[in-house]
RONU-961930 format. One record per residue (C-alpha): x, z, y. Coordinates in steps of 0.02 Angstrom, whole numbers, plus 50000, padded with zeros to 5 digits. Each point is the difference from the previous one (the first is absolute). Last residue first. Layout:
<pts>
[pt [X Z Y]];
...
</pts>
This chain:
<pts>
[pt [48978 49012 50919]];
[pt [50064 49866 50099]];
[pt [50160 50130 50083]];
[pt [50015 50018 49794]];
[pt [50135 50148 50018]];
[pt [50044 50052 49806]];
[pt [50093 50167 49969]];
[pt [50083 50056 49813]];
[pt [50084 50140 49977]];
[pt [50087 50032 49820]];
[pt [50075 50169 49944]];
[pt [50136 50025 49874]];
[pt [50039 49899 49877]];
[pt [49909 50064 49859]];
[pt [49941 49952 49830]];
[pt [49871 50057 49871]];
[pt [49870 49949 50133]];
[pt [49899 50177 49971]];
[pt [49813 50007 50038]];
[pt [49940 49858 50128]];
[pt [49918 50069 50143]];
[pt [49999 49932 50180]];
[pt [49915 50116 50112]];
[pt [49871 49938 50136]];
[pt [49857 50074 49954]];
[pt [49993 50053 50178]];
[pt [49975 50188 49956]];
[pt [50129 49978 49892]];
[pt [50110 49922 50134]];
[pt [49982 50150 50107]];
[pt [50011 50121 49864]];
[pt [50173 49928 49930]];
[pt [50093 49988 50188]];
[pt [49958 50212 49977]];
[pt [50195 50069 50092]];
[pt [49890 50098 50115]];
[pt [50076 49922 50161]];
[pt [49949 49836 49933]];
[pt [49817 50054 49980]];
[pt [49996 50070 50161]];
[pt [50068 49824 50067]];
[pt [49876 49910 49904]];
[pt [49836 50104 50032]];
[pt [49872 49929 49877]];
[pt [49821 50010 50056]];
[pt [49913 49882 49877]];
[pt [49963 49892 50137]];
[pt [50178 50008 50096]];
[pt [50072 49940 49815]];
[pt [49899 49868 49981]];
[pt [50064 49963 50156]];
[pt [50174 49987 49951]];
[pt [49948 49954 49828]];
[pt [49954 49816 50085]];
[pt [50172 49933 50037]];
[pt [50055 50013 49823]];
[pt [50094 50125 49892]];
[pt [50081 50039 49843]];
[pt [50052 50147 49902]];
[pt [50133 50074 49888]];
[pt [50030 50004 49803]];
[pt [49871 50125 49995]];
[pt [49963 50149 49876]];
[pt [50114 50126 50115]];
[pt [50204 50085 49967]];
[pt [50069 49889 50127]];
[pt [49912 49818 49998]];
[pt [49993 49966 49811]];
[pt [50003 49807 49930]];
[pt [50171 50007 49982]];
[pt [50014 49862 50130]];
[pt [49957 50120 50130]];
[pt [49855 49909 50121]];
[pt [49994 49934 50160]];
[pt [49876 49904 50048]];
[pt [49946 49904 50163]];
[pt [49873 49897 50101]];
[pt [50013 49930 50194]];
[pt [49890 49883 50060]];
[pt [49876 50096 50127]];
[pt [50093 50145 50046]];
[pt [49914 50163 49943]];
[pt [50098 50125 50079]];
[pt [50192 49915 49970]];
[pt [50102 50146 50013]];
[pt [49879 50115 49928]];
[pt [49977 49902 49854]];
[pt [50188 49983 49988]];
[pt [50011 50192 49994]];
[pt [49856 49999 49850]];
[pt [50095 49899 49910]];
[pt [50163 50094 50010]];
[pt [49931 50135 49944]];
[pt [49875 49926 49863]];
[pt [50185 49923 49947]];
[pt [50113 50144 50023]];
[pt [49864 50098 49884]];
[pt [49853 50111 50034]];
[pt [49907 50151 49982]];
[pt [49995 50112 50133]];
[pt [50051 50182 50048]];
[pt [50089 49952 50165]];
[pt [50175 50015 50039]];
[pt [50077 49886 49864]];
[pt [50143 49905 50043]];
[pt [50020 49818 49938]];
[pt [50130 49866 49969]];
[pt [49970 49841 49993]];
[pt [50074 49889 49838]];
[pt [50068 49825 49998]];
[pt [49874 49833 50023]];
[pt [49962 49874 50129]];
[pt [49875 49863 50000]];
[pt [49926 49905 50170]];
[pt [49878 49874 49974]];
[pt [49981 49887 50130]];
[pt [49857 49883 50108]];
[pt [50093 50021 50195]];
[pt [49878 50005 50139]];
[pt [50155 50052 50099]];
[pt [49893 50172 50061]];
[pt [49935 50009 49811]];
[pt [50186 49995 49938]];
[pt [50054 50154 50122]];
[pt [49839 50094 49928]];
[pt [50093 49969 49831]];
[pt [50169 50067 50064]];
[pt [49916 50148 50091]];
[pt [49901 50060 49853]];
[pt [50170 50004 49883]];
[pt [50071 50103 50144]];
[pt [49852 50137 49977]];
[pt [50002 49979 49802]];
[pt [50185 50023 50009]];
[pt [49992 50171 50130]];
[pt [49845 50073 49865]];
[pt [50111 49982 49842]];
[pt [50157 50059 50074]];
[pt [50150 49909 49966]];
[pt [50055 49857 49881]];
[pt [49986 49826 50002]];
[pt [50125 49918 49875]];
[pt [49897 49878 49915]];
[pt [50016 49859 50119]];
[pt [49878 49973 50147]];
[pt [49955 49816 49941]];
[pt [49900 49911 50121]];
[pt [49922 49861 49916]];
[pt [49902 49853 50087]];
[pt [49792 50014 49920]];
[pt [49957 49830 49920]];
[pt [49914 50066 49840]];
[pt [50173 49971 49892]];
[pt [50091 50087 50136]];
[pt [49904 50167 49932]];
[pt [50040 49979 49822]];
[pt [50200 49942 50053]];
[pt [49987 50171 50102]];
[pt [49946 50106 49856]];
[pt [50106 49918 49869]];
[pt [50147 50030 50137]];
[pt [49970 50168 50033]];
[pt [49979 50058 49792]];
[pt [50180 49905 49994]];
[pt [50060 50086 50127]];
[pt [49944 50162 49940]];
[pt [50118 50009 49852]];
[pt [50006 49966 49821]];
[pt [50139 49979 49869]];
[pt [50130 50090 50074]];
[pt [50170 49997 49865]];
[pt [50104 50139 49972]];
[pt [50149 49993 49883]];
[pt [50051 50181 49941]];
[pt [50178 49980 49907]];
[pt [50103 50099 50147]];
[pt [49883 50137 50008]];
[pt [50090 50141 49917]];
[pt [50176 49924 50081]];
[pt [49915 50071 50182]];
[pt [50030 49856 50124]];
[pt [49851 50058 50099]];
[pt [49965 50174 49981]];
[pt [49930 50106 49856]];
[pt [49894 50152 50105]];
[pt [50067 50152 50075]];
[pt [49937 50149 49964]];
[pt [50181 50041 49884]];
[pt [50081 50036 50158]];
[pt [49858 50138 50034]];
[pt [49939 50053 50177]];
[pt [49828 49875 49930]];
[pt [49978 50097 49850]];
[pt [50030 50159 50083]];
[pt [49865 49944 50137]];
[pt [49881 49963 49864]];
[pt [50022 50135 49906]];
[pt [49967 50119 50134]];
[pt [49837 49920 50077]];
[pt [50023 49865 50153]];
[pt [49866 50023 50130]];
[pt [49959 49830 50077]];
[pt [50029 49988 50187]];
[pt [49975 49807 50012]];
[pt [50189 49969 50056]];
[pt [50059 50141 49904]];
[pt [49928 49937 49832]];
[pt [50092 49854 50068]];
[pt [50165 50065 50000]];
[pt [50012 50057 49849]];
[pt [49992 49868 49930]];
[pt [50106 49910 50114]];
[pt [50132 50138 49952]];
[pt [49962 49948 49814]];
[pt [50049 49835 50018]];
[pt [49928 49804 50015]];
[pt [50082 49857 49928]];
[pt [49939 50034 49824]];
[pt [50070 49917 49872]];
[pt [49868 49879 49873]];
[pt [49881 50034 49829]];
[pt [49888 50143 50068]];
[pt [49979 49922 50197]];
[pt [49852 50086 50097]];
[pt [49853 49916 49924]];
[pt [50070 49847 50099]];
[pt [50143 50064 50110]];
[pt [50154 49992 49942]];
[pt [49967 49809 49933]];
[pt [49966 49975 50189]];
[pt [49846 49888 50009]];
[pt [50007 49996 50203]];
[pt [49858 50112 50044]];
[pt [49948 50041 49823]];
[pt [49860 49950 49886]];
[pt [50115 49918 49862]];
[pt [49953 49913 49838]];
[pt [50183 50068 49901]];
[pt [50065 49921 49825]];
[pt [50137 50106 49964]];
[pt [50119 49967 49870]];
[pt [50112 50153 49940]];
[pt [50165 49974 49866]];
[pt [50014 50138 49895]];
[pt [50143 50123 50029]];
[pt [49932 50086 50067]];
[pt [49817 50013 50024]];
[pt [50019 50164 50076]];
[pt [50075 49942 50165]];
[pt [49888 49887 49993]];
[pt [49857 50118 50023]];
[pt [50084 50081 50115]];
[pt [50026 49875 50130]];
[pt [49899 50078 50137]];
[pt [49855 50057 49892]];
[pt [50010 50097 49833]];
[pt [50053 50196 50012]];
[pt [49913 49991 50193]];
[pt [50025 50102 50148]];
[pt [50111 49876 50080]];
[pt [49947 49850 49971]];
[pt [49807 50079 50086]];
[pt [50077 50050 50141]];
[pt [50067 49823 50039]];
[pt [49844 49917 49929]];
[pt [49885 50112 50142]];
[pt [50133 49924 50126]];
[pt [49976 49818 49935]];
[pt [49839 50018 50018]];
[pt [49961 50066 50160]];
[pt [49975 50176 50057]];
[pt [49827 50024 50082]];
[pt [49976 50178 49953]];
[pt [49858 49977 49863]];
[pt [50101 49923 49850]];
[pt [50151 50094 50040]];
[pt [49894 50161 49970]];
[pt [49942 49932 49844]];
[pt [50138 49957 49920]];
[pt [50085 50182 50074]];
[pt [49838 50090 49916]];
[pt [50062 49887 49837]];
[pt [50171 50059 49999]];
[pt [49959 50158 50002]];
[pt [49881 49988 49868]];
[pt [50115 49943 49874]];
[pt [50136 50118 50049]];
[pt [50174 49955 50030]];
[pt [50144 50098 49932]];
[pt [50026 49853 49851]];
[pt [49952 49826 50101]];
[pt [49800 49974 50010]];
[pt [49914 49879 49906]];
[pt [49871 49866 50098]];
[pt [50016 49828 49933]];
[pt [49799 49968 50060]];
[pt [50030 50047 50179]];
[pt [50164 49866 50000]];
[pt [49939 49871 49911]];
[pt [49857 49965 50125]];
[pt [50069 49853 50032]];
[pt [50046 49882 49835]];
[pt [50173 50004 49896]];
[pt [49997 49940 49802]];
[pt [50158 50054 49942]];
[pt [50083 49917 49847]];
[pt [50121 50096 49881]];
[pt [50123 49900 49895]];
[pt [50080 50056 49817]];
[pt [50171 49936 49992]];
[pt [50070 50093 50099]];
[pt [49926 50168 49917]];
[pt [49875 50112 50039]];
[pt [50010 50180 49989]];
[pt [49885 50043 50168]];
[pt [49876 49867 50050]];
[pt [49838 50081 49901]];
[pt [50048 50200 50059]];
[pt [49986 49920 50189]];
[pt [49837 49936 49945]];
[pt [49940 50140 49929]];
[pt [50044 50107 50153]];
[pt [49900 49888 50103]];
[pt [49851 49981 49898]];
[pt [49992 50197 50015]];
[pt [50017 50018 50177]];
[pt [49880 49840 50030]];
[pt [49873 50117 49880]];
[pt [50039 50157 50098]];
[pt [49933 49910 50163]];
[pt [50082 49902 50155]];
[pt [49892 50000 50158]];
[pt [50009 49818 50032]];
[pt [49928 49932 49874]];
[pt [49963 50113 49836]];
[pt [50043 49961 49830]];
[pt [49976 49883 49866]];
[pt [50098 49930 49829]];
[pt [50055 49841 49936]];
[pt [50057 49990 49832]];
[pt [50081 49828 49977]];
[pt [49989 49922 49817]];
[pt [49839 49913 50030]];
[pt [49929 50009 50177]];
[pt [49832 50041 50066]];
[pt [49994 50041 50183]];
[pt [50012 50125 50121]];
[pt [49959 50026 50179]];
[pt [49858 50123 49990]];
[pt [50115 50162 50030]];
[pt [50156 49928 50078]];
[pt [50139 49937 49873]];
[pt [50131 50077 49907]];
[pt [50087 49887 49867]];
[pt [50092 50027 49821]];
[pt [50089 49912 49874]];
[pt [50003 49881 49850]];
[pt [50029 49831 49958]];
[pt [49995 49898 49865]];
[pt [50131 49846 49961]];
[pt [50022 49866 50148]];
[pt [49890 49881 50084]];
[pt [49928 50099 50123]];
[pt [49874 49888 50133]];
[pt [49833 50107 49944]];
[pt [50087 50176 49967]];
[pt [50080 49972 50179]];
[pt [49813 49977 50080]];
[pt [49944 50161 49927]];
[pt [50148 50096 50041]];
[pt [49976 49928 50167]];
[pt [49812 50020 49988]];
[pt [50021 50184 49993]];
[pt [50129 50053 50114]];
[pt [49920 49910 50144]];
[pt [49970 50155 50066]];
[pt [50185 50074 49991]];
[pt [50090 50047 49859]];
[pt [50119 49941 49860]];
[pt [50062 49973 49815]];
[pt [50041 49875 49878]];
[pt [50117 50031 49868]];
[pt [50096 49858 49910]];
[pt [50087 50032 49841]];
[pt [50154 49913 49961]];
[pt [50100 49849 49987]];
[pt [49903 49961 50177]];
[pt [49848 49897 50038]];
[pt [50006 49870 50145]];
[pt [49929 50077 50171]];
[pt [49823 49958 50059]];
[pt [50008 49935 50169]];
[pt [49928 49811 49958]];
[pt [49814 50079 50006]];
[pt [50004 50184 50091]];
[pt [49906 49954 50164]];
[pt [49880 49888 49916]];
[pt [49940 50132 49873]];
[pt [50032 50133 50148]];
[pt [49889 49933 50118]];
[pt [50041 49995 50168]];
[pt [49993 49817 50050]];
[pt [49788 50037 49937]];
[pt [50019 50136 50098]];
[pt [50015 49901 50151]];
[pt [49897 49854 49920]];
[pt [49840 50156 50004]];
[pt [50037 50025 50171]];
[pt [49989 49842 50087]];
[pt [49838 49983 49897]];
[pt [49941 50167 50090]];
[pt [50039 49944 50166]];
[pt [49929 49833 49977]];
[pt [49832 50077 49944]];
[pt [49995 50103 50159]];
[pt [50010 49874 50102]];
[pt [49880 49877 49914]];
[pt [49882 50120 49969]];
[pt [49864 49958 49833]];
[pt [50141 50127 49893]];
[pt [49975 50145 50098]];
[pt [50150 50124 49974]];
[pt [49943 50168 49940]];
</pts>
């Protein structure tokens, strides 16, 4: 855990906390919430910030009751009023996101226009909406989750895949709202914030097709059962497009973002006299190659005697070789520690806003000069360690994981470096 009697350290964890803080979905969703219709309103969505968004739209709703349905990650939910929410598995889908998901879809369909239907979009929506189109089975769908998961495919080419195998993503749920108007109130943790993207798109057209689809599980040499590859040879495979008249009343609004989370971060760190170097939250790549270049750019400061905090956001990619535990955080960490061996002055975190670095306990890690040779004296091999995919044990062992349980938001990841040349 992060000392609080550290200066360094302390900074990096406060810098943190007003990220989220920017990130929070009863501040996020305030002056967003849609007037209420003639008719009913229904509320539904996914992601991990599923639950306090219903939670936080209850609080600023000024209309007649609501009801609906939400799928959140197993300890992400919240108490709400009228809006069931309901939890499932992250990022291996389960039965119960299977189940939620066809309820929903069932909750949309035989609306009317003047009834409204409001979507409340996080990341992570796209594990935890999880139901197969007909021909496709449940658990093949799921090995080819999880086999996208582990190859090193990026996000927007597991979403791609994903559009396409699904009865509810890529536009579809939408497409079965009709002819009810759709409002979607998205908190994005996407490269870019493409509405298509975030939890994989259910209430806009997909740009993407199902030759690209296919394409990629040729790319990373995934094995493509019978039903699958007859779904995806099939005209009617193809998701809603853009331009489709199905999703011509669906108004789509971003509500949070990484930039924001960046700039309460920075404005936290400028506020103790460090210069701001803002990376942008669109870094993406290999977990181990960023933390590697990351170390560079703050050594670089050190040379200049430059006093900075650098922030950058987006989401690493990484592919697991070893049989470690470990996030793109602890990975990326760890790679940075490398990179910089102890340098007097320089401290980091990175941590996944979510609160959960991959599928482990630990929003991420920080690290100091000193755990480099605290490191050396409890014997820890870095580079092995790295190899083996296990960031997690080497910061364990350091006590140097940062812990805090589920945000209820997410925006992706959030790196944070300060270089103190004084220090």
């Amino acid at each position: 855990m992060i000392p609080s009697d550290t200066p360094h350290p302390r900074l990096l964890r406060h810098m943190m906390d007003a990220g989220l803080a920017a990130a929070a979905p009863e501040i996020c969703l305030a002056g967003n919430i849609p007037p209420p219709p003639p008719g009913r309103t229904v509320v539904v969505g996914a992601g991990k910030a599923a639950g306090s968004m219903a939670r936080a739209f209850e609080t600023h709703w000024r209309g007649d009751k609501l009801d609906g349905l939400v799928v959140t990650r197993y300890g992400h939910a919240c108490p709400t009023r009228d809006i069931e929410v309901v939890e499932a598995a992250h990022p291996i889908p389960d039965a119960a996101g299977q189940r939620a998901a066809a309820r929903m879809l069932r909750t949309v369909q035989g609306l009317s226009a003047d009834d409204l239907v409001v979507c409340l979009i996080s990341g992570g929506g796209s594990a935890l909406l999880s139901l197969p189109c007909p021909g496709i089975g449940f658990e093949d769908k799921r090995e080819i989750n999880r086999q996208l998961l582990r190859s090193g495919a990026d996000i927007s080419e597991i979403n791609c895949v994903r559009k396409h195998l699904s009865a509810i993503k890529g536009g579809r749920l939408a497409a079965a709202a009709w002819p009810a108007p759709v409002v979607t109130l998205a908190i994005s943790d996407v490269v870019g914030n493409s509405p298509a993207t975030i939890a994989s798109g259910p209430t806009v057209g997909d740009p993407t097709t199902r030759a690209e689809a296919k394409a990629i599980l040729t790319k990373y040499d995934i094995a493509c059962p019978e039903g699958v590859a007859a779904r995806l040879d099939a005209p009617e495979g193809e998701t809603p497009k853009p331009g489709d008249p199905r999703l011509a009343k669906s108004d789509y609004r971003l509500v949070g973002s990484p930039v924001a989370t960046l700039a309460a971060a920075a404005d936290t760190g400028a506020s103790a006299g460090y210069a701001v170097i803002n990376l942008g939250d669109g870094v993406e790549g290999f977990a181990h190659d960023v933390g590697r270049a990351h170390g560079e750019i703050a050594l670089e400061a050190k040379r200049r005697g430059e006093k900075v905090c650098i922030v950058s956001g987006g989401e690493t990619t990484v592919q697991v070789k070893g049989g470690g535990r470990g996030g793109r955080n602890t990975e990326y960490l760890l790679a940075f520690a490398i990179a910089t061996a102890g340098e007097p002055g320089i401290f980091a975190l990175a941590c996944d806003t979510d609160g959960i670095d991959g599928s482990e306990d630990n929003a991420g890690a920080w690290l100091a000069p000193e755990h480099w040779r605290r490191a050396r004296e409890l014997g820890l091999d870095p580079l092995a360690l790295q190899a083996d995919n296990d960031a997690y044990s080497y910061f364990a062992a350091l006590d140097a994981l940062v812990v805090t349980g589920p945000t209820l938001t997410n925006v992706n990841d959030l790196r944070l470096i300060l270089v103190d040349p004084a220090a």
